[in-house]
C-alpha positions in Angstrom: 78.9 93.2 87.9 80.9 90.6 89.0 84.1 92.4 89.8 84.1 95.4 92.7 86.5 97.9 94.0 87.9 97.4 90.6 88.9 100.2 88.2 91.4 99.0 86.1 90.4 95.1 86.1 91.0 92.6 88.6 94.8 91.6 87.0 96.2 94.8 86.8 94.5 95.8 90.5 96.2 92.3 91.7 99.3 92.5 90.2 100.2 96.4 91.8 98.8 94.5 95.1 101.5 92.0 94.7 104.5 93.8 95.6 103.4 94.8 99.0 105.3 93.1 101.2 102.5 93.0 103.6 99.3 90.5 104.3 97.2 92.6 101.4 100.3 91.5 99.2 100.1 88.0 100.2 96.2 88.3 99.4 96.6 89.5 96.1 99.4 86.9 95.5 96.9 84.2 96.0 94.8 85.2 93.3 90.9 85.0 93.6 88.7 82.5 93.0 87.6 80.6 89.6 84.0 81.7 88.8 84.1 77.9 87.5 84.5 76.8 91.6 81.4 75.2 92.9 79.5 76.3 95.2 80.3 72.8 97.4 84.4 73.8 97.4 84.0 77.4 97.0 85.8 79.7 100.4 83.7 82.9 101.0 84.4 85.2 104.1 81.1 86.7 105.2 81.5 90.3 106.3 79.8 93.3 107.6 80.7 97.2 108.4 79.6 99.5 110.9 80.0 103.4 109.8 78.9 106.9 110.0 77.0 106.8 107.7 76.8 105.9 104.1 79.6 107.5 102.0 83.3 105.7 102.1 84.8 109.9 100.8 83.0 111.4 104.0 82.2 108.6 106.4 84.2 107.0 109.0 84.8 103.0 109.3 83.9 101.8 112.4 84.0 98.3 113.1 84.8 95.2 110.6 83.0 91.6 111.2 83.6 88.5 109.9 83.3 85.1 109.6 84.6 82.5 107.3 82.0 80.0 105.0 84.0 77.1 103.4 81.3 75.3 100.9 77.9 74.4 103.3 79.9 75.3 106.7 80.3 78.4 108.6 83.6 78.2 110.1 82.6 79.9 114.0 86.5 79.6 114.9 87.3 81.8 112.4 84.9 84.7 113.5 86.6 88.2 114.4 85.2 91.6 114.9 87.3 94.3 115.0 86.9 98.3 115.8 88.8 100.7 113.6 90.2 104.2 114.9 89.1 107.0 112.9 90.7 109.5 111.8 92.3 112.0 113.8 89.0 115.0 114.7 86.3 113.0 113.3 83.7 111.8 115.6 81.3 108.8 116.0 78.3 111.2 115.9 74.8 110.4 116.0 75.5 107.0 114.2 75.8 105.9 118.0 72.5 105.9 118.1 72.4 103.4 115.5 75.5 100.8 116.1 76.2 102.1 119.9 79.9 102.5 119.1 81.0 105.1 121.1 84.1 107.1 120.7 85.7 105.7 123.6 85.4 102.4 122.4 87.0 103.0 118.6 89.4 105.1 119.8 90.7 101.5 121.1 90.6 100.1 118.1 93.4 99.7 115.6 94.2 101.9 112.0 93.1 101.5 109.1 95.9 100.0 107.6 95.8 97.4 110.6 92.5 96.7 110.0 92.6 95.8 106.4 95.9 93.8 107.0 93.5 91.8 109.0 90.5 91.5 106.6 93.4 91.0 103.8 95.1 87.4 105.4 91.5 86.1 106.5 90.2 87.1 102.9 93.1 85.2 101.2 91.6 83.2 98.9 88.5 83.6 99.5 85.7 85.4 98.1 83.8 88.3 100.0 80.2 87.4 101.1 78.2 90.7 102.2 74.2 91.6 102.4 74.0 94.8 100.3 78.2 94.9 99.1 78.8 97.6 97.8 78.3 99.4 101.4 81.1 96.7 102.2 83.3 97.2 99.1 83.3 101.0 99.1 84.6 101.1 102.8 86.9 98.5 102.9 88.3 99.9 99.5 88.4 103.5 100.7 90.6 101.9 104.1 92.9 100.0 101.7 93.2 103.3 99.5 94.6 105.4 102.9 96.9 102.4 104.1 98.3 101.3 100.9 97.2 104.2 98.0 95.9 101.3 96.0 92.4 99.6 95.1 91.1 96.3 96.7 90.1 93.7 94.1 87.2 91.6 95.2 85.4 88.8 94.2 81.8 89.6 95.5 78.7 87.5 96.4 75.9 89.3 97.7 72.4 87.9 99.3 70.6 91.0 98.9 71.5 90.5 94.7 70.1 87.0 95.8 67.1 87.7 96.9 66.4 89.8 94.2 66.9 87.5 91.8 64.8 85.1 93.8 61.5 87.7 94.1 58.6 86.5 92.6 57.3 88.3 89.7 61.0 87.7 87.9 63.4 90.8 87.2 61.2 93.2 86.1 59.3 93.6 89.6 60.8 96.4 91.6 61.1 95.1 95.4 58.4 97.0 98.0 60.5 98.8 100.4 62.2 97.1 103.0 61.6 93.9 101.3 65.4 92.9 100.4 66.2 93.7 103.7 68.8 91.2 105.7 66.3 90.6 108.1 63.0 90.3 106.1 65.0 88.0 103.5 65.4 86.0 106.5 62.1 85.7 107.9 61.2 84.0 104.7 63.8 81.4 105.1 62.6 81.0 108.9 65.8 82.0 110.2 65.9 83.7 113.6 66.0 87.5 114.9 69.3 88.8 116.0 70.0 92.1 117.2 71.1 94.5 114.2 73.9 96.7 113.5 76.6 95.2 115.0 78.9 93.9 112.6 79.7 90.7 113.6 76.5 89.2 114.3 75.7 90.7 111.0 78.0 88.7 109.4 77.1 86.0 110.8 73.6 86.3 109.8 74.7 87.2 106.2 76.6 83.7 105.9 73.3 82.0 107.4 71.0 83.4 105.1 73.7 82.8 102.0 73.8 79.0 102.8 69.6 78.9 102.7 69.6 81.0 99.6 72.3 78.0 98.7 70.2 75.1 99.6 67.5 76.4 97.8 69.6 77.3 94.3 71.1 73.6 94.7 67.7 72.2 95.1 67.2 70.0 92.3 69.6 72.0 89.9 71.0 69.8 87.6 74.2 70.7 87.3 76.4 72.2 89.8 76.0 75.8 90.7 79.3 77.8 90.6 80.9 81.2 91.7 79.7 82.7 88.3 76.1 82.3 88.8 76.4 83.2 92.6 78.5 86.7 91.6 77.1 89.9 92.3 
């Protein structure tokens, strides 16, 4: 599917965006990408979400990262993490044990509506890049839904959909378990070990392994490859 946190389409979604004088407004004002962009031009922001678990109606958002990929080039100066306040009783749980946000340390943090303010201007024309996005996409839309009471239209690509495509044995193999993980996808592109679960060196490592999975699509394609063939 190439269109998420859609359920209307992406115009109508954009267009009720629009006319929020706000940065999600702006976003939505600039459109989102051609699928016909190539992969060489085309602006992705790699992101990643810390939580409390896995369902955006009953878990909490914890912490956003993200870093910005404009064609073969991660843009460091643009990287940002930021941790979001949940809402007022809930707790941080035993998903501490997991991402090691305490709830000290999101209390800090800034609303929900802040938040996506945030992701909204550095998304601006960009396309979301995520490992696994609907985890992404189902957050983010449920903190846009509470700030704003409307959906997020996104342009999606997604390296786990990547990989999958990429497994040998074609589509009809289903993956062993564990084996579209962000980490094992890595390991077969000889990419480093990073520490996992915190959300902005898991972005980072998403837009790493998206621009192997790149070089190796490019590789001796014979025509371009664009944002259609990349969309998850």
């Amino acid at each position: 599917m190439a269109w998420l946190g859609l359920r209307r389409g992406p115009e109508k979604a954009l267009g009720r965006l629009a006319g929020v004088a706000s940065p999600v407004g702006e976003f939505a004002r600039a459109g989102l990408p051609s699928g016909a962009t190539a992969a060489s031009a085309l602006r992705l922001l790699a992101v990643d979400v810390e939580t409390t678990g896995f369902d955006p109606a009953r878990d909490q958002l914890l912490s956003i990262g993200f870093v910005p990929v404009d064609g073969h080039t991660i843009r460091l100066e643009g990287a940002r993490r930021i941790h979001v306040r949940p809402k007022a009783g809930a707790e941080v749980g035993v998903s501490a044990t997991i991402h090691g946000l305490t709830d000290d340390l999101v209390a800090a943090g800034v609303s929900a509506r802040e938040a996506v303010d945030a992701l909204a201007t550095a998304l601006t024309g960009r396309v979301l890049l995520a490992h696994h996005a609907p985890i992404e996409v189902g957050f983010l839309g449920a903190a846009c839904r509470t700030a704003y009471g409307l959906e997020l239209p996104l342009r999606t690509v997604d390296t786990m959909e990547l990989a999958r495509r990429a497994l040998p044995g074609g589509w009809q193999r289903e993956p062993q378990p564990g084996e579209l993980r962000l980490w094992t996808v890595r390991e077969r592109f000889g990419l480093p070990t990073y520490a996992a679960h915190d959300a902005l060196q898991d972005a980072l490592a998403c837009a790493e392994l998206y621009l192997a999975q790149l070089a190796e699509l490019e590789h001796g394609a014979a025509k371009a490859v664009t944002l259609d063939r990349l969309a998850s």
